[in-house]
C-alpha positions, 0 to 999 in steps of 0.5 A: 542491485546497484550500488556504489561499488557494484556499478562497474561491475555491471558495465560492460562496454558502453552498457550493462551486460545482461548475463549478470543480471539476475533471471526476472530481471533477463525474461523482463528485458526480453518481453521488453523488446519483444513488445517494441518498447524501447526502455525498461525501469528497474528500480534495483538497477536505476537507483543506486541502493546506497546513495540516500541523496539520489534515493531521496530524490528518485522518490519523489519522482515515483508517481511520474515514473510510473503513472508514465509507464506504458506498462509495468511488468509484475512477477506476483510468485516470485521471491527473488529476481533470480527465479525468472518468470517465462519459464514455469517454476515447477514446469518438468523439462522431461514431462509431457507436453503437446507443442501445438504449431501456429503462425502469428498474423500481425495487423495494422491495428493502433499501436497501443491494442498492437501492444496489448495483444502481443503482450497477451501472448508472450506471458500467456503462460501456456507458452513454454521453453521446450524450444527456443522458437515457442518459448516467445512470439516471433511476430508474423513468423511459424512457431510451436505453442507449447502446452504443459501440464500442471502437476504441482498443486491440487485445486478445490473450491477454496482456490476459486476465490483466490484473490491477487493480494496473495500472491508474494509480490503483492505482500510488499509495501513497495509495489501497492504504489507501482501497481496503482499508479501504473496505468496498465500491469502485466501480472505474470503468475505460476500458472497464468498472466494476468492483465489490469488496467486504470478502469479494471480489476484484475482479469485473466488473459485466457479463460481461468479457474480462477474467479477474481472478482466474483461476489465474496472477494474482497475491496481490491486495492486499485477499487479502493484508489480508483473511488479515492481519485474520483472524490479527489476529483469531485473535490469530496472529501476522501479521507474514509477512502485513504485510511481505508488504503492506509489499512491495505497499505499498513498489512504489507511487509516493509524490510526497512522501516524508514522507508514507511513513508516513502513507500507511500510518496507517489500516492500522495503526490498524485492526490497532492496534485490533483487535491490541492491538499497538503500531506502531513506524515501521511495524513491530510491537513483538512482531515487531520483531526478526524484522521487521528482516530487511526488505532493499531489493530488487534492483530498486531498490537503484540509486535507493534512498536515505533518506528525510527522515523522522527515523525509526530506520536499522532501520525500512524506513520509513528507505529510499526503494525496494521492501521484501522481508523475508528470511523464512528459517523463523526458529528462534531470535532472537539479539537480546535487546530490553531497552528502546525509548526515545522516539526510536525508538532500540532498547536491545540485547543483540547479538553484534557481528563487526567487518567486518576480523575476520569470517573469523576467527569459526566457524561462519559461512561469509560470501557476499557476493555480489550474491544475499546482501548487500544495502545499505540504499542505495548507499554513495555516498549513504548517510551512514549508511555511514562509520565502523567496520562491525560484523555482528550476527547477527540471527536463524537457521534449522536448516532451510536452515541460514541465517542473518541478519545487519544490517551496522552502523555504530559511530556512538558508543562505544555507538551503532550504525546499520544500513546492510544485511543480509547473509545467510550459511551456516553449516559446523558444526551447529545447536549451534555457533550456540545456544553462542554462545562464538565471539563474546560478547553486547554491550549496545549501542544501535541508532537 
């Protein structure tokens, strides 16, 4: 890792000397060379981890970084950059093994399918390290391929469906950005390479035991990014598509929690680009108010707490935990937004129930049940949660006859913090809703 006070250490002569570096990071520079590209970006090593001014502005530079990139190499096992990746953990140096003698024959193919095909090759995971000479392709010359057997698990059925979110690697918040923008990634695995593309999900290079988008496997992610840039591009809206990301997103292990956004920036800058769109703490101007029906989900509610980002109570960016947004086949948005000010605090025109007077108000028929309100956080730790609670009603639908609701705090006489959303039924027709009489509109303040 590169910081202030390791930078030296890592300079030897007038560059970095590879044998201090860890493993994945070596077999990374060796397929890096073997495949004819000239440069490699480590994050860990071209960042310094230290300085926030130049985190800050490497950050904002992730989506061209990637989206640049003639391929991104992903180690999907690895839990560290020490354990390395072209040779394989669990392999038995003193086991059996077949070595096979074969000779590389080059072409004058296009570059890019050049390329492919000698990556195809080098992470085949068949090729082994008995000997030096198998362990890479030596394009055009003599080498042994060399077959080992896999001894360190037992297949059933159930890994047939084995999908790639998985795998360790894919548990991170960091690399969802790194492997969507990245217009091709190399996925090296205990027992096989993977290769993906922008169009493609995930497939094998050789033929596999391993069935990776057969009929139960769930969305992938880059399925989930690739129909979002195409209503991006269409100039739809796409507002289901990123909440259906953010849930993917907001499952992933963050170790610092100040970066919950961050991880996110080369996402909403390529949509930035392409949309026109303004992104406001990970949400979109044009969708805000139907977007705030995001909910923490059960799963997670008893760890959920705030994050230490200074960012808006109605942002999900606020909340440490999964996100589910409450879709309900929105008709009609009972919040007017008037203004946004700079420091995120929306300027609104909303109807407000007190908590003690909710019974009172037609035609809501309030559920509170454990299925129907979910707290931002638990109250115990949420500071947000003292004071008067208020629910505005945030959007409806005549379909299912729903409706959503933020439960609010009074903070100031004209300021308010969310702290969960309720959703509740309705007993009388559509109309009662759209008249509003039961309870007048209130320009209030929302942070």
């Amino acid at each position: 890792m590169l910081t202030k006070a390791s930078l030296g250490n890592f300079m030897h002569g007038d560059g970095i000397s590879v044998s201090r570096l860890g493993q994945t990071i070596q077999d990374a520079i060796e397929v890096t060379r073997r495949i004819g590209v000239s440069f490699l970006w480590v994050d860990a090593l071209c960042i310094c981890q230290d300085d926030d001014e130049e985190k800050a502005v490497e950050i904002t530079r992730m989506c061209d970084i990637y989206s640049s990139s003639t391929v991104t190499i992903a180690v999907a096992d690895a839990k560290s950059s020490t354990e390395g990746f072209l040779k394989m953990s669990g392999q038995d140096d003193d086991g059996p093994c077949i070595e096979i003698p074969f000779r590389d024959l080059p072409t004058l193919q296009d570059k890019l399918r050049l390329l492919v095909g000698r990556m195809q090759k080098i992470g085949s995971r068949l090729i082994g390290s008995k000997t030096h000479t198998s362990m890479l392709w030596p394009g055009g010359q003599h080498a042994n391929l060399t077959l080992y057997p896999i001894r360190d698990r037992v297949y059933d059925v159930g890994d047939l469906r084995k999908r790639y979110e998985d795998f360790p690697l894919n548990t991170r918040a960091w690399t969802l950005q790194e492997n969507l923008l990245s217009p091709r990634v190399l996925f090296y695995t205990r027992h096989e390479l993977l290769m993906i593309n922008y169009q493609d999900y995930m497939r094998p290079v050789l033929p596999s035991m391993f069935d990776y988008v057969g009929p139960g496997v769930e969305e992938s992610d880059r399925e989930i990014w690739n129909k979002l840039l195409e209503l991006v591009m269409r100039k739809e809206d796409f507002a289901t598509m990123w909440m259906r990301l953010v849930r993917k997103y907001t499952q992933r292990h963050m170790t610092y929690e100040k970066d919950r956004l961050a991880a996110l920036r080369g996402l909403i800058t390529a949509i930035e680009v392409q949309s026109g769109q303004r992104s406001l703490y990970g949400m979109w101007e044009d969708s805000l108010i139907r977007t705030m029906a995001w909910a923490t989900s059960a799963l997670s509610v008893n760890r959920a707490h705030r994050t230490p980002l200074q960012v808006p109570s109605w942002s999900w960016v606020s909340v440490r935990s999964e996100v589910i947004w409450y879709d309900i086949n929105i008709d009609e948005v009972a919040i007017k937004l008037d203004s946004i000010l700079e420091n995120g605090v929306l300027v609104i025109e909303a109807m407000l129930i007190p908590e003690s007077e909710k019974h009172d108000y037609a035609p809501w028929k309030w559920e509170l049940g454990s299925k129907r309100y979910f707290a931002d956080i638990s109250s115990n730790g949420d500071e947000n949660a003292t004071g008067e609670i208020f629910w505005m009603l945030l959007s409806w639908s005549s379909v299912n006859r729903k409706a959503v609701h933020l439960s609010v705090v009074r903070k100031t006489d004209a300021e308010f913090v969310r702290t969960g959303l309720l959703v509740s039924h309705w007993r009388g027709d559509n109309e009662d809703c759209r008249k509003r009489d039961f309870c007048q509109m209130e320009c209030i303040r929302l942070a």
